[in-house]
KEVEX-205118 format. One record per atom (N, C-alpha, C, O, CB): x, y, z. Coordinates in steps of 0.1 Angstrom, whole numbers, plus 5000, padded with zeros to 4 digits. Glycine has a CB too. Example, Ala and Ser with C-alpha at 12.3 -4.5 7.8 and 13.67 -1.06 7.14 Angstrom:
2
513249435078;512349555078;513249675078;514249675085;511349555090;512849785071;513749895071;512950005079;513450115080;514149945057;
//
This chain:
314
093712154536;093412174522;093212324518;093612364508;092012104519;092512424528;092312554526;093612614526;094012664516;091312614535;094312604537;095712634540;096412614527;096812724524;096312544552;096812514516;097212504510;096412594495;097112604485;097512394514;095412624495;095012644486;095512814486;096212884479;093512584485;094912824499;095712994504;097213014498;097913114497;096012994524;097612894496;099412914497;100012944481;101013004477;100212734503;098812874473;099112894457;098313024453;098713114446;098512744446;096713034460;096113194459;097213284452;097513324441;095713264477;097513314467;098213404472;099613504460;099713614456;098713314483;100313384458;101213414448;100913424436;101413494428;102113334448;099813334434;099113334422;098813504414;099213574405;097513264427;098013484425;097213674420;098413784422;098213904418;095513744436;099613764428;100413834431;101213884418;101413994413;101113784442;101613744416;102213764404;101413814386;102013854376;102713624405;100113794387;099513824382;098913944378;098513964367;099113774385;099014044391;098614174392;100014254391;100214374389;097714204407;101014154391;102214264393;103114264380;104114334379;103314224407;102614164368;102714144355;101914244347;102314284336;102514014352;100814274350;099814324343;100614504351;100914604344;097714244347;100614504359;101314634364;102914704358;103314814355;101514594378;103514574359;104614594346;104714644331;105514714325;105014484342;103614594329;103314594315;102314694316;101914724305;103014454308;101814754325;101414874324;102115024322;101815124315;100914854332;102914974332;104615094331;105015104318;105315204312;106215034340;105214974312;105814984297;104715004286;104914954275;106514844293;104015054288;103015094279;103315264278;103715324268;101415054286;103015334294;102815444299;104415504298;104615614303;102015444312;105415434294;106915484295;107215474277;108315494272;108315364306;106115454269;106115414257;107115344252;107615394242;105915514250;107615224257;108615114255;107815034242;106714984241;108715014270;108715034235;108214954222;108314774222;109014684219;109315014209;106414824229;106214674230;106114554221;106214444225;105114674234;106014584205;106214574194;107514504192;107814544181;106014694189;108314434196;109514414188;109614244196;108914204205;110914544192;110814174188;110814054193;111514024207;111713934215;111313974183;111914134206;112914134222;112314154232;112614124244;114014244225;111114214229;110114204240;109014164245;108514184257;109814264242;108414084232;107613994230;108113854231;107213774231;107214024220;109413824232;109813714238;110513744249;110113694259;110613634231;111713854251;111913864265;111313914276;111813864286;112613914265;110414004277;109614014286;108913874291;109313834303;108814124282;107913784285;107813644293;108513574296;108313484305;107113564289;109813584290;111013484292;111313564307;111313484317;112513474277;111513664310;112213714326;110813644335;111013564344;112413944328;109513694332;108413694338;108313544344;108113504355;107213754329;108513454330;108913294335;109613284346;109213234356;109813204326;110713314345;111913304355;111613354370;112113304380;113113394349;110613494370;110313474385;108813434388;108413464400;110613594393;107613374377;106813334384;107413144391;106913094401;105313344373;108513064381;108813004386;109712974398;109912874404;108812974379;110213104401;111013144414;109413154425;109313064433;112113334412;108813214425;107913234434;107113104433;105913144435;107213364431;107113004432;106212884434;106412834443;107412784447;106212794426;104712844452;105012804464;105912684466;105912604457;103912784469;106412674475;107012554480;106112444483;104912434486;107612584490;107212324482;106212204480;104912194472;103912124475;105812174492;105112274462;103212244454;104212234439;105412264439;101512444453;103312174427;103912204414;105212064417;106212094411;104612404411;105311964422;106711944427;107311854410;108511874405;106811824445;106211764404;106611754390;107211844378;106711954379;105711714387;107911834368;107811884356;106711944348;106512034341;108111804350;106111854353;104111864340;103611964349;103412084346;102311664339;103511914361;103012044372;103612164371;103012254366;103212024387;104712174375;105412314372;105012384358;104512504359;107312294372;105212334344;105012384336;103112424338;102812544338;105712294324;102212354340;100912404347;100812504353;099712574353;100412344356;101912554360;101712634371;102212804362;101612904362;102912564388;103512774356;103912854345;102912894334;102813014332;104912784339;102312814327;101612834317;099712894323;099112974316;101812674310;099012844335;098112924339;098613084347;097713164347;097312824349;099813114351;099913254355;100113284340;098913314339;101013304365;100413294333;100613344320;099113344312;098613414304;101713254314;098713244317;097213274308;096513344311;095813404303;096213194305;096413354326;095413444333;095913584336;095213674341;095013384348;097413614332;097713754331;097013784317;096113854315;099413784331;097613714310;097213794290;095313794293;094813884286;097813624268;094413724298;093513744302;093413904308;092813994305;093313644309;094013884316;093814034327;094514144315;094114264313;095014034346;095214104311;095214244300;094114284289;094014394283;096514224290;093214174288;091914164280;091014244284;090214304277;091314034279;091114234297;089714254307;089414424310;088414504310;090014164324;091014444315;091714564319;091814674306;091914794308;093314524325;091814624292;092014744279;092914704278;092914704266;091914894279;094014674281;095914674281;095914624263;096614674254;097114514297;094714494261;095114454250;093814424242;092714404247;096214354252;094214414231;092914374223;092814204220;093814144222;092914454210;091814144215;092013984209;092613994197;093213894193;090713914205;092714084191;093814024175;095014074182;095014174173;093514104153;096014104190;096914134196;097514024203;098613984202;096514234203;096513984211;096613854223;096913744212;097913684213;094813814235;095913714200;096113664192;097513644183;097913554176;095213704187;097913704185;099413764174;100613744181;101713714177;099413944168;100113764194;101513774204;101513654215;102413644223;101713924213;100513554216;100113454222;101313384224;102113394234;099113374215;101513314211;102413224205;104513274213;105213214221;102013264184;104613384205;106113434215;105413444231;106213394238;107013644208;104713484236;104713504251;104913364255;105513344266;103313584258;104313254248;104013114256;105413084255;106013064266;102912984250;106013084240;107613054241;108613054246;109512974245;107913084237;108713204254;109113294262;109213284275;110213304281;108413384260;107813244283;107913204296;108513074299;109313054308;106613204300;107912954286;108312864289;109912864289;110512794298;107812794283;110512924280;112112904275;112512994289;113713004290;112612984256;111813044297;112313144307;112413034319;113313004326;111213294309;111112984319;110812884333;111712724332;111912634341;108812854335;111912734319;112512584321;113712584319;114312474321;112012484311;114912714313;116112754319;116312724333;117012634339;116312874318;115112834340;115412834355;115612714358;116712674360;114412874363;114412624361;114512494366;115812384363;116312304371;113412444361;116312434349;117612314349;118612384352;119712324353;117912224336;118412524353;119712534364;119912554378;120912594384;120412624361;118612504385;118212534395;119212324397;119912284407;116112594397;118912264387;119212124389;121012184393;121612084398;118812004371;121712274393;123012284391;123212344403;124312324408;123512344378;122512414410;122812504416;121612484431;120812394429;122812634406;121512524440;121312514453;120912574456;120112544464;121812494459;121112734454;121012874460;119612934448;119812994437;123012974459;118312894454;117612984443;117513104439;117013144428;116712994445;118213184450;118213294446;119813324433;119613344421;118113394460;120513314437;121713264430;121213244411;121613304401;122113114438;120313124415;119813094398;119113214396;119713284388;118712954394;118613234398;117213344393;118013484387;117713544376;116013414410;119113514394;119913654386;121013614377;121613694370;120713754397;121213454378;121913374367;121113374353;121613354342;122113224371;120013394356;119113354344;118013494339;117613494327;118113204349;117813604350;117113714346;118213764341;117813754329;116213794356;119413814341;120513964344;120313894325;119613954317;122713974359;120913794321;121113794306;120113804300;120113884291;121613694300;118813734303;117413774293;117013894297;116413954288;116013674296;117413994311;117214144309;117714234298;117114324291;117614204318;119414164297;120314244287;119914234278;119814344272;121614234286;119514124270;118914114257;117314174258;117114264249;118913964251;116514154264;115514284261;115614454260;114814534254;114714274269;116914474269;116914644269;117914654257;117914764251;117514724284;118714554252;119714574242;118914604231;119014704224;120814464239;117714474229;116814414212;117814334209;118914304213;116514524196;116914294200;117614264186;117414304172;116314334170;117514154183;118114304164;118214454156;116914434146;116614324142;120014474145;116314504144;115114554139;115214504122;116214514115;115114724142;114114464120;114314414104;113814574097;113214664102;113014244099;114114564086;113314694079;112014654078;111714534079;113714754064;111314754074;109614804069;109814684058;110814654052;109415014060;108614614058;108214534045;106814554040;106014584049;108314374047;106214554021;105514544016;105214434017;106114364013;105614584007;104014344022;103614194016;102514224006;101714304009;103014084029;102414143994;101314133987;100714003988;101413903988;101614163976;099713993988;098713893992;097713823981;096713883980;097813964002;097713743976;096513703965;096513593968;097313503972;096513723950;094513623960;094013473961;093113503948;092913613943;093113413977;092713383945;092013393929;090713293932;090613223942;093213333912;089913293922;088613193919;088213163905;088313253897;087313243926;087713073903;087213063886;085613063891;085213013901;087712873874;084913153881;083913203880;083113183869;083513213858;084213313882;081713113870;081213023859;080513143851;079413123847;080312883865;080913213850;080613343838;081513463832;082413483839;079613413842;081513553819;082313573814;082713673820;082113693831;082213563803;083713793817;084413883828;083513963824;083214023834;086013923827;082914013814;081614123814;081114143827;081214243835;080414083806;080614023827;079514013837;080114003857;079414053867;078613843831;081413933858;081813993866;082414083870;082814113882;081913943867;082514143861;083514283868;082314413868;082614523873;085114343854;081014383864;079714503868;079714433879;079214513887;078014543860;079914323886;078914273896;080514313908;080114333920;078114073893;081714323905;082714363918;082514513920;082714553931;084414333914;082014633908;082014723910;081214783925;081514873933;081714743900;080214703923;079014733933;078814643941;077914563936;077814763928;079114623949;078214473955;076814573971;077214623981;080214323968;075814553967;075314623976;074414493984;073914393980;074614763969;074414563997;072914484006;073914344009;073614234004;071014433992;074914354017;075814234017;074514174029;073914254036;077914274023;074314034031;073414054042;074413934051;075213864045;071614014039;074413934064;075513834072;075113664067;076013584067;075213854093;074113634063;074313484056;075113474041;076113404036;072713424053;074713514039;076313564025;077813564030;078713554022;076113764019;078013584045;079213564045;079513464058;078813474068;080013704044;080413364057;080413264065;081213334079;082013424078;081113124056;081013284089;081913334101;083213274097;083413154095;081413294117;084313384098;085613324097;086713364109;086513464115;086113364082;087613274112;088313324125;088713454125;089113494136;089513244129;088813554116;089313684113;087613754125;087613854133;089413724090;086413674122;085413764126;085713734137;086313814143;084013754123;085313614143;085713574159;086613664167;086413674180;086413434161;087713744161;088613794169;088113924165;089013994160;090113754167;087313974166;086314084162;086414184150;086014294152;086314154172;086914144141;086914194125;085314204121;084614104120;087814074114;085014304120;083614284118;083414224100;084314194093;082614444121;081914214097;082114164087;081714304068;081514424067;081114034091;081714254064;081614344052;079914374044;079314284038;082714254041;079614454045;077714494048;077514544031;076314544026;077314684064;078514594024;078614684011;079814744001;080714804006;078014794014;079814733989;080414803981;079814903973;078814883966;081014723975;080415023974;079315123965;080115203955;081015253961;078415243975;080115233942;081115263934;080215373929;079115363925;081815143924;081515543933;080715643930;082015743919;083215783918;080115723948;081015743913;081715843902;082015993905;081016063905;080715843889;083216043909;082916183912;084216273904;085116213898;083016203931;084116403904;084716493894;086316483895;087016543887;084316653898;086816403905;088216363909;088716243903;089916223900;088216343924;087316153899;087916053893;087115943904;087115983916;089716053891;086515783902;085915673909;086815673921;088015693923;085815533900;085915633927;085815583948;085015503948;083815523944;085215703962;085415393952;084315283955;084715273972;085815263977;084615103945;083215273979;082915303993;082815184001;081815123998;081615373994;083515114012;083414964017;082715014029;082815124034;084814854020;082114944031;081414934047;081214804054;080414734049;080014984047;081614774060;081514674071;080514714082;081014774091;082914634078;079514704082;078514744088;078614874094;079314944088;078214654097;078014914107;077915064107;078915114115;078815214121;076615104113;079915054116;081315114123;082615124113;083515184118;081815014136;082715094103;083415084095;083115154081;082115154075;083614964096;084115194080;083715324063;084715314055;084515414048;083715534065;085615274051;087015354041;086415334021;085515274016;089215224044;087515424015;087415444006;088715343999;089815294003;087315584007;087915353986;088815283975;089415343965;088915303955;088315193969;090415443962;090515523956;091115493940;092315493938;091015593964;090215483930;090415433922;091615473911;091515593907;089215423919;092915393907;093615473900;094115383891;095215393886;094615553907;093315283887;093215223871;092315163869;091715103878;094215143866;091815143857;090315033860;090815043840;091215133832;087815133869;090514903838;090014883825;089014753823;089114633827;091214893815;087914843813;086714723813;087514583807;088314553799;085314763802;086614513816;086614373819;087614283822;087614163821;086114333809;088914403828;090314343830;090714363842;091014273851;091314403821;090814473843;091414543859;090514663868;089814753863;093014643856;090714643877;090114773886;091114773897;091014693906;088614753893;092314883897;093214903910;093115033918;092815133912;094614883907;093315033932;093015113937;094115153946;095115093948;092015093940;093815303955;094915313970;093715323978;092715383976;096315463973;094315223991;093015284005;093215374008;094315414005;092715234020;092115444016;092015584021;091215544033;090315464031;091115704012;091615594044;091115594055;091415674063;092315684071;091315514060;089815784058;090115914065;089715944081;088715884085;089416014058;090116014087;089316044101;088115994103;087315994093;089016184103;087615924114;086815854115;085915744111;084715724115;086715884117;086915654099;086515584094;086315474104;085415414099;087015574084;086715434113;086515354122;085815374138;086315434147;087715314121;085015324139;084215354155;085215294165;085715184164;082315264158;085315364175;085915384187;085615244193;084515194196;085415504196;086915184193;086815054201;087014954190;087314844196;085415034209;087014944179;087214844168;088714834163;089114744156;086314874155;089314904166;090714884159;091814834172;091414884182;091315044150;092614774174;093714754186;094514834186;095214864176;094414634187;094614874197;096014974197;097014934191;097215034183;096614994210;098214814187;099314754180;098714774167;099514834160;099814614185;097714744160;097314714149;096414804142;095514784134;097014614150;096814894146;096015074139;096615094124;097715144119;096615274150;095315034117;095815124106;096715244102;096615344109;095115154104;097415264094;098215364091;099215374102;100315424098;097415474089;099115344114;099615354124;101615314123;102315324113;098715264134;101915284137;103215304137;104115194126;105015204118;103615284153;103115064130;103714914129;102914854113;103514774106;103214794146;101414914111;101114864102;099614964094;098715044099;101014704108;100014914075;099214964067;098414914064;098314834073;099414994060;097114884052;096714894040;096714924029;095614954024;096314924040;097714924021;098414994014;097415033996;096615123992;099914894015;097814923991;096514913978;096214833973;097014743972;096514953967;094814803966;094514673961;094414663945;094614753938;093214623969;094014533940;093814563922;092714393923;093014303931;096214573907;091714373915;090914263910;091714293895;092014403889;088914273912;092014143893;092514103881;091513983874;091213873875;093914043885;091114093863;089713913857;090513893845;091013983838;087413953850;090613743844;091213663831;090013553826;089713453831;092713573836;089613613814;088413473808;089313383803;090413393798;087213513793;088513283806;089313183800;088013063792;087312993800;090513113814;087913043783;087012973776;084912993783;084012923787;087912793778;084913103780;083913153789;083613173801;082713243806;083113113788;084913083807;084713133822;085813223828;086913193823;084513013831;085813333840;086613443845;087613413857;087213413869;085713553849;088513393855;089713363871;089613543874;090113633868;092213283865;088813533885;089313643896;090013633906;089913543915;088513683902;091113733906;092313713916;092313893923;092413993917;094113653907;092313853935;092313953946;093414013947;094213923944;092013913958;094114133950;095714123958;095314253964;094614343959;097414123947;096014233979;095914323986;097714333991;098414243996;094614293997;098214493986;099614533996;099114554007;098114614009;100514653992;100214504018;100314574030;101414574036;102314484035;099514524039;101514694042;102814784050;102814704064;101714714069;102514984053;103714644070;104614614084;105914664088;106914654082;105014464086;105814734098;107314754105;107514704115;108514734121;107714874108;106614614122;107014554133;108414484139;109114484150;106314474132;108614424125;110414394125;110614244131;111614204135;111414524138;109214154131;108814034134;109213944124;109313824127;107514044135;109413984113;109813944100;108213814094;107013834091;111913864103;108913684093;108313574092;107113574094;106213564086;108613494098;107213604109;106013594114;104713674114;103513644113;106213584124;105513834115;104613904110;103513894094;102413934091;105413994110;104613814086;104113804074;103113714076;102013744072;105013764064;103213564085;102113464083;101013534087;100013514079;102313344090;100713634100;099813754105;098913794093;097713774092;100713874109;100113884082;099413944073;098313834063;097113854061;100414034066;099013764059;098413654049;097113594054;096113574049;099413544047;097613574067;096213474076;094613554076;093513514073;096613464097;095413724081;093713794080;093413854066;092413924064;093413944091;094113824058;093613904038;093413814035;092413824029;094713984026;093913704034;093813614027;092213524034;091813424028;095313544027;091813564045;090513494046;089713594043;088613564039;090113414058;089813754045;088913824040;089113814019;088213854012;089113994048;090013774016;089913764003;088913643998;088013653990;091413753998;089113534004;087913394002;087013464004;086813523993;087713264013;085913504016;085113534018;084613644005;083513624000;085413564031;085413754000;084713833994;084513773976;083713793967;085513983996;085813673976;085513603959;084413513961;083713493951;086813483951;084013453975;083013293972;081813423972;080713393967;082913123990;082113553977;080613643973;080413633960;079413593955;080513813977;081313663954;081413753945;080613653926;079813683916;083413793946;081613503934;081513413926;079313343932;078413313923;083113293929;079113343942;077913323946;076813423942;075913363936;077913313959;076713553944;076113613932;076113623915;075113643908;076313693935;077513603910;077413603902;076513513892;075813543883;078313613902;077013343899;076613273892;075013243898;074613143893;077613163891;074613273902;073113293910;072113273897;072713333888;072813473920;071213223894;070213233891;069313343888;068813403897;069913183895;069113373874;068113553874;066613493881;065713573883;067513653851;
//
């Protein structure tokens, strides 16, 4: 029983430490981890030889083998967690192509392992083409704007809500519900502070004490519109809150600008949020469901405020 357990150990951690070591090289050779060719080809090769390396005689089912495929893979993207390599809204985002990837990598192998006899034989039958398409790519989509909205009807008139979006101060954390955006460590939103200065309005966000940017105001008319561009100057963000892939302003993605739209409608106000945001990832689709998933629950979160104060009781 030990003997055998030694036998899966072994390869286990091998393969494990020597994935997280790979993907260390390709970090430090600045290989543009970012793209779909490598976010699916890299686990698709990695499939191909953690299922080459399975011990013998263990895994001998389908369901097993894919077990055996799918825990080295979990416990590597783990070890990239642990190690810094990656952040949770990263692991989060790229989960999905890596699982795809290995599997579409490990279950090639195996049905052509059904054809062939010579394991080693399969293994360069099946790595040499999923190498060529990761060092080739595939061709890069352009840069995309996504715009994002969400709206709420609000049981009072736009007067009254649009003093109350200007400012929202003293956010306290029961005011805002935990949403999966927080879990993956988005912190949450602590204030809005709207300051009049000789340049023209900045309204100030803070998400508690690690988080600062500016709203830089460049249209507002009472009781209709307030639009703005983000600003996010040097050190608006504390060390350790942002993911390397997903840095603001950064290579792959923006913030771009937002606008609150109030429409009365028989005394009561439809507020609608929209936030632009910049991607170059070149993920296309998917990137987009990304963007929508984390604005679009920080957009709920800030209308059910917005609408919960408002209609509050004096």
């Amino acid at each position: 029983m030990i003997e055998k357990f030694v036998r899966v150990l072994v390869p286990a951690v091998a393969l494990i430490i020597g994935m997280l070591v790979v993907y260390a090289i390709a970090i430090a050779l600045k290989v543009d981890t970012v793209s779909m060719a490598f976010l699916f080809g890299f686990p698709a090769v990695s499939g191909v030889v953690i299922m080459h390396f399975k011990p013998r005689d263990t895994f001998k089912s389908f369901t097993n083998s894919v077990g055996w495929l799918v825990g080295i893979v979990f416990f590597s993207v783990a070890g990239s967690f642990i190690t810094g390599q990656e952040g949770l809204l990263c692991i989060a985002v790229a989960i999905v192509p890596i699982l795809l990837g290995a599997l579409a990598g490990g279950f090639i192998y195996l049905l052509l392992l059904r054809w062939k006899d010579d394991s080693k034989g399969a293994l360069k039958a099946v790595t040499i083409p999923i190498v060529a398409l990761a060092i080739l790519g595939m061709p890069h989509k352009e840069a995309q704007i996504y715009t994002i909205t969400n709206e709420i009807i609000i049981d009072a008139p736009a007067a009254t809500v649009f003093n109350m979006i200007k400012t929202i101060p003293d956010i306290s954390p029961d005011e805002i519900p935990t949403r999966a955006s927080h879990l993956l460590g988005v912190p949450k939103p602590t204030a809005a502070i709207w300051e009049e200065t000789t340049s023209g309005a900045v309204r100030h966000s803070f998400w508690g004490n690690d988080v600062h940017f500016r709203e830089v105001i460049t249209n507002i008319e009472d009781n209709r519109l307030i639009a703005w561009d983000f600003a996010f100057p040097k050190g608006w963000v504390a060390d350790g809150i942002e993911d390397p892939h997903v840095k603001v302003g950064g290579r792959y993605f923006n913030v771009v600008s937002g606008e609150y739209v109030l429409t009365e409608i028989n005394g009561q106000t439809r507020l609608s949020l929209t936030t632009r945001t910049y991607d170059n990832s070149g993920l296309g689709a998917y990137a987009e469901f990304w963007h929508h998933f984390f604005f679009e629950d920080f957009h709920e979160v800030i209308l059910h405020l917005v609408k919960t104060r408002t209609e509050a009781p004096i």
